[in-house]
N, C-alpha and C positions, 0 to 999 in steps of 0.2 A: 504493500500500500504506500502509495506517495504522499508524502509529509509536507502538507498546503504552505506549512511556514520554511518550512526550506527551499519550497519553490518562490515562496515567494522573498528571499532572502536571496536568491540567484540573480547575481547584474543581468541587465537588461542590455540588449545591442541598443546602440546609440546610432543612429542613421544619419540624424541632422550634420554632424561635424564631414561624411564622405561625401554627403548632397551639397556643403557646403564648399568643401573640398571642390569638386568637380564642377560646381558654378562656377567658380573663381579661375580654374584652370581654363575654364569654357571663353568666360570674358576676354582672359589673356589671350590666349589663340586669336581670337576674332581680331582684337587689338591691333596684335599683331600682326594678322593678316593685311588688315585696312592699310597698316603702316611699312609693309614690307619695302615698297620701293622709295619711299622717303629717308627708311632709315638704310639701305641700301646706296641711296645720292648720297647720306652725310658721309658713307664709309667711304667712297670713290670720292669726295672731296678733300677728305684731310686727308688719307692715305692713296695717291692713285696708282702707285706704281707697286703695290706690297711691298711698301718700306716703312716699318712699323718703328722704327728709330729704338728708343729703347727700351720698348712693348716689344720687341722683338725675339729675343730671348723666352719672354714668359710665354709668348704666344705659341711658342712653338714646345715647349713644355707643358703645357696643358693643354694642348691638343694630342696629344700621346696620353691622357690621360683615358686610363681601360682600355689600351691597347694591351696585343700578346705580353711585351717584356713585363708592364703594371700587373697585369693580373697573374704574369705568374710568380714574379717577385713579392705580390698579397700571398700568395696562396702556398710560398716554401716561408715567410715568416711565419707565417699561422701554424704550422706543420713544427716548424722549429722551437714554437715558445709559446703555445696557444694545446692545452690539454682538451678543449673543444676540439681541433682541428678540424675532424673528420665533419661537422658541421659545417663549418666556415666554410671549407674548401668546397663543400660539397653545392651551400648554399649562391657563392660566387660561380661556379661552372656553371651550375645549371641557371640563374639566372643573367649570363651571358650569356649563354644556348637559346633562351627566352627571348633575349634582346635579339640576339641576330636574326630569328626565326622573324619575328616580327616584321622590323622595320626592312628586313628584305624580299619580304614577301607584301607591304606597301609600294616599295620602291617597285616591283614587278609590274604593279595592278597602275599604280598612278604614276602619271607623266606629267613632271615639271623641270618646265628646266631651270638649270643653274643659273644664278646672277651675274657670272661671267657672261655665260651666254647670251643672256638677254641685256646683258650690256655691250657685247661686242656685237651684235647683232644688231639690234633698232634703239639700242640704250634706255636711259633708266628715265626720261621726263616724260612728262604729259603729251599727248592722249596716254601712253602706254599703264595699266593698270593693272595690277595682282593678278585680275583674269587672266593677262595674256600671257602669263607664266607657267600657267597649265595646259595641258595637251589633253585631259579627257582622263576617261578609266578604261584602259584596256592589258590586255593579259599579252606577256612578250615582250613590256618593255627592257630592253635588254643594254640599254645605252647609256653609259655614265653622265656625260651631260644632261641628261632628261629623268637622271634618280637625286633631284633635290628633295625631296618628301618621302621618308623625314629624316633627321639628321641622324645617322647610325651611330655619328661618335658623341649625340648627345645619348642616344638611347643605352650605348653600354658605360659612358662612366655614369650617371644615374642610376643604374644598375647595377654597378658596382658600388657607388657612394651610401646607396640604398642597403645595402649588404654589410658594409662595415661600419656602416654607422649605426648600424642595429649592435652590433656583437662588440663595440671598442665605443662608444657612447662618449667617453670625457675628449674624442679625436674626432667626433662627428662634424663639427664645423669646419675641421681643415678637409675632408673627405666631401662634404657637400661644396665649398669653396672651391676645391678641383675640379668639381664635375662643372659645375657654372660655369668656371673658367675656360673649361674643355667645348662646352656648346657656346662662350662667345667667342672661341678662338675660330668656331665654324664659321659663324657671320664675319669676322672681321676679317681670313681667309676669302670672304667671296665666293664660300661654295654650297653656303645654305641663306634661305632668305630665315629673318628673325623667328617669324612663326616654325620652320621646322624645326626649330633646334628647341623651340616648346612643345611641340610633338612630340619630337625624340625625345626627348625627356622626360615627361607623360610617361608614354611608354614605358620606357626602363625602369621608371620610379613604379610601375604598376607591377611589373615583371618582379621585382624586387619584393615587390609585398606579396605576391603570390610564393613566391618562394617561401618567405618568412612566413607567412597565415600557414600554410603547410607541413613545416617546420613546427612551428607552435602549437598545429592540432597533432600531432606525435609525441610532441618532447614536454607539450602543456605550459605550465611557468617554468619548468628549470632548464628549459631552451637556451637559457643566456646563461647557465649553469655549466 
């Protein structure tokens, strides 16, 4: 027989903070969208030639960021000094595998192209609008210039930032710090418009929590144990 006070003693799911959650991400995207080619003219104004002076260094440091060397270099400290390990590591693979599965299989379906492109092509000012940076949804795209949506190297450091910043919490801000870093080093690169790299990042942060909810309905609380 089930004991009405202990049921009723059991936390309740909280809906409103994911609704709220994905509101705000929703806003952002749009935002972003509207603003893709504006904030695309400020970047080819101050920087036109990809000479980032001495942003330059960092930008290319943090666009490696959840690449191969990072994630394996996460995943032999964890192994070496981390009695979790076989979590962590397992957590970080697999929602890399998540990531890439994703945003590569967007990148297939939807056609946009690159900011390079559509600036070397008919450039970044008026008429030319966000529309004309998409080609439509069709299966086969197969052409780097035409897989700017979504940013894949937002989607795996979020997915990676997402992952150790669950299991190393007092280091979270320097692991989400990175990832940000990693998806503005896409836009200021010129190979994602703004809005992708909030996609991608979406994504990965999603991928990250699916791994982790998963993780937690097995391991319960002592997950971070």
């Amino acid at each position: 027989m089930i004991d009405s006070a202990s049921v009723a003693r059991r936390p309740q799911k909280r809906w409103w903070p994911w609704l709220l959650a994905g509101g705000l991400v929703g806003v952002a995207y749009l935002a972003a969208l509207r603003f893709d080619l504006p904030l695309m003219r400020l970047r080819y104004r101050h920087w036109p030639d990809k000479d980032y002076g001495l942003l330059n260094q960092a930008v290319v440091g943090l666009r490696n960021f959840a690449q191969l060397l990072t994630v394996a270099t996460a995943c032999i400290v964890a192994i070496a000094y981390d009695r979790r390990w076989r979590r962590v590591v397992l957590a970080i693979l697999i929602g890399q595998g998540l990531a890439i599965g994703c945003y590569n299989t967007l990148k297939y379906f939807v056609v946009r192209e690159r900011p390079y492109v559509v600036h070397d092509r008919v450039g970044l000012d008026p008429p030319v609008t966000f529309r004309d940076t998409f080609g439509g949804v069709r299966a086969g795209n197969l052409k780097h210039d035409l897989h700017s949506f979504p940013s894949g190297h937002s989607a795996a450091a979020f997915a990676l930032a997402g992952v150790l910043a669950f299991y190393y919490r007092r280091l979270g801000w320097l692991f989400w710090f990175y990832a940000v870093g990693c998806a503005l080093s896409r836009y200021l690169d010129a190979v994602h418009w703004a809005s992708d790299c909030i996609a991608g990042a979406t994504f990965g942060w999603l991928c990250a929590l699916l791994v982790l909810s998963v993780q937690k309905g097995m391991f319960g609380p002592r997950v971070r144990e």
